[in-house]
C-alpha positions as CSV (number, residue, x, y, z in Angstrom):
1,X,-11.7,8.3,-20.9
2,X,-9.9,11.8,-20.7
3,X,-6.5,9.1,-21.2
4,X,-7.9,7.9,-24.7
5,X,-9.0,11.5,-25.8
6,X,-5.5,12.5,-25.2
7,X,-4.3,9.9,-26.9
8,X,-6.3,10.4,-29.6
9,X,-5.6,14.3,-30.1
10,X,-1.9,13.8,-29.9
11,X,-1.6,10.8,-32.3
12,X,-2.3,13.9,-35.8
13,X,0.5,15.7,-33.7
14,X,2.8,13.2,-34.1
15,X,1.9,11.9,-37.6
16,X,2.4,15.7,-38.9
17,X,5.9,15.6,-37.0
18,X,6.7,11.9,-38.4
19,X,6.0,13.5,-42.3
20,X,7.7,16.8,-41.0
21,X,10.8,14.7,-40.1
22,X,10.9,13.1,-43.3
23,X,10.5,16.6,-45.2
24,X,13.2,18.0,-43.0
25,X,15.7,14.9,-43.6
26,X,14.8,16.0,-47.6
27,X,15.4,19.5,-47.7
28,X,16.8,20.7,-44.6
29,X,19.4,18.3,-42.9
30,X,22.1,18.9,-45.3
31,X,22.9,22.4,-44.0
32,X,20.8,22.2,-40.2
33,X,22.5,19.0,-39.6
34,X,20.4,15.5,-38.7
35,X,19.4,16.6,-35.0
36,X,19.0,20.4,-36.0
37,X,22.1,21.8,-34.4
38,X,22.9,23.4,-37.1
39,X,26.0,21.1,-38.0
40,X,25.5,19.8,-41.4
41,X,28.0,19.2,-44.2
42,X,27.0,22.7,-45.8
43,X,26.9,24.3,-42.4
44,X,30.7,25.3,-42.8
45,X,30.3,27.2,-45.7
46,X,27.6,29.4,-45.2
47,X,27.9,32.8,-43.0
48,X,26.2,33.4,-40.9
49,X,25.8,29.5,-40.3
50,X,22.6,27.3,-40.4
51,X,20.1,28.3,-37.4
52,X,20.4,25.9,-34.5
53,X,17.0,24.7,-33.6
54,X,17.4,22.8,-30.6
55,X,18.5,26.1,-28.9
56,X,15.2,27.3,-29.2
57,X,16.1,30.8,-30.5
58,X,15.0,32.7,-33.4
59,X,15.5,36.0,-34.8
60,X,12.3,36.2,-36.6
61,X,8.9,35.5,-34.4
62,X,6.0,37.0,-33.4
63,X,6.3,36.1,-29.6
64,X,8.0,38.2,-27.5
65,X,11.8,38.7,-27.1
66,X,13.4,35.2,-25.6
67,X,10.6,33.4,-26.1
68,X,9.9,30.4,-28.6
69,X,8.3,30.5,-31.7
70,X,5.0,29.6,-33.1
71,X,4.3,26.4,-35.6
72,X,2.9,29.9,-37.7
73,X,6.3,31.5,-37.3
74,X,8.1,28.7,-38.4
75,X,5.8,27.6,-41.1
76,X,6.6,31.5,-42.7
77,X,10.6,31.0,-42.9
78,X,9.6,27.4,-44.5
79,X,7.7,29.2,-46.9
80,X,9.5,32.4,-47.7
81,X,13.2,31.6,-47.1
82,X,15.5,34.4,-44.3
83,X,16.8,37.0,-46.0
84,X,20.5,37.8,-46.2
85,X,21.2,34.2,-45.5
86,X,21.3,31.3,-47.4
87,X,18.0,30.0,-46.6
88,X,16.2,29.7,-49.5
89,X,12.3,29.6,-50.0
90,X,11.6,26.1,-49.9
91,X,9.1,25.3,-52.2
92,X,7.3,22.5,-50.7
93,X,3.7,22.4,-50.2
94,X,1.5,24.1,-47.5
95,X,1.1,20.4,-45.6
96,X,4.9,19.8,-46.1
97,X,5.4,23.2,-45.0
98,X,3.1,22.6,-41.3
99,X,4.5,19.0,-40.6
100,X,8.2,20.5,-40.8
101,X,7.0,23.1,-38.3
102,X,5.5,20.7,-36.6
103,X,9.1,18.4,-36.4
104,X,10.7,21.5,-35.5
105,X,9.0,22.3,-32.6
106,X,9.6,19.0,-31.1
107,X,13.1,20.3,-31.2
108,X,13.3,23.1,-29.2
């Protein structure tokens, strides 16, 4: 029984990170690069260069220093863009906005 509830908790998770993936392919792939390393075909413009998310480190958070992010954090920089860089604010909707978090946190 506790197997099924599992499954069934984790099976949103994975839908919101399905969409997310799909979202992030759309808006975010051509500079992050398809896997997130921060290796896309804009990356080589741009200074400072795309964050790499599979590194797991982030400059703005609200966890402590060297830890990871929340989906919360992440969902913010989706929303509002990262100053001095060349993130921009996205402009996609708040459920967009928590599936990409959600995609990015598989990630790291």
């Amino acid at each position: 029984m506790k197997f099924i509830i599992a499954v069934a908790l984790a099976l949103p998770a994975a839908l919101h990170a399905q969409n997310g993936k799909a979202v992030y392919d759309k808006w975010c792939s051509g500079c992050h690069g398809d896997t997130g390393a921060g290796d896309g075909f804009g990356s080589k413009a741009m200074l400072p260069h795309p964050r790499d998310f599979t590194k797991g480190v982030y400059k703005i958070r609200t966890t402590a220093s060297g830890e990871i992010p929340t989906d919360d954090d992440l969902r913010h920089i989706i929303e509002v863009g990262m100053p001095g860089t060349a993130m921009p604010d996205l402009g996609v909707s708040e459920r967009d906005a928590r599936d990409m978090a959600a995609f990015l946190g598989e990630l790291r």
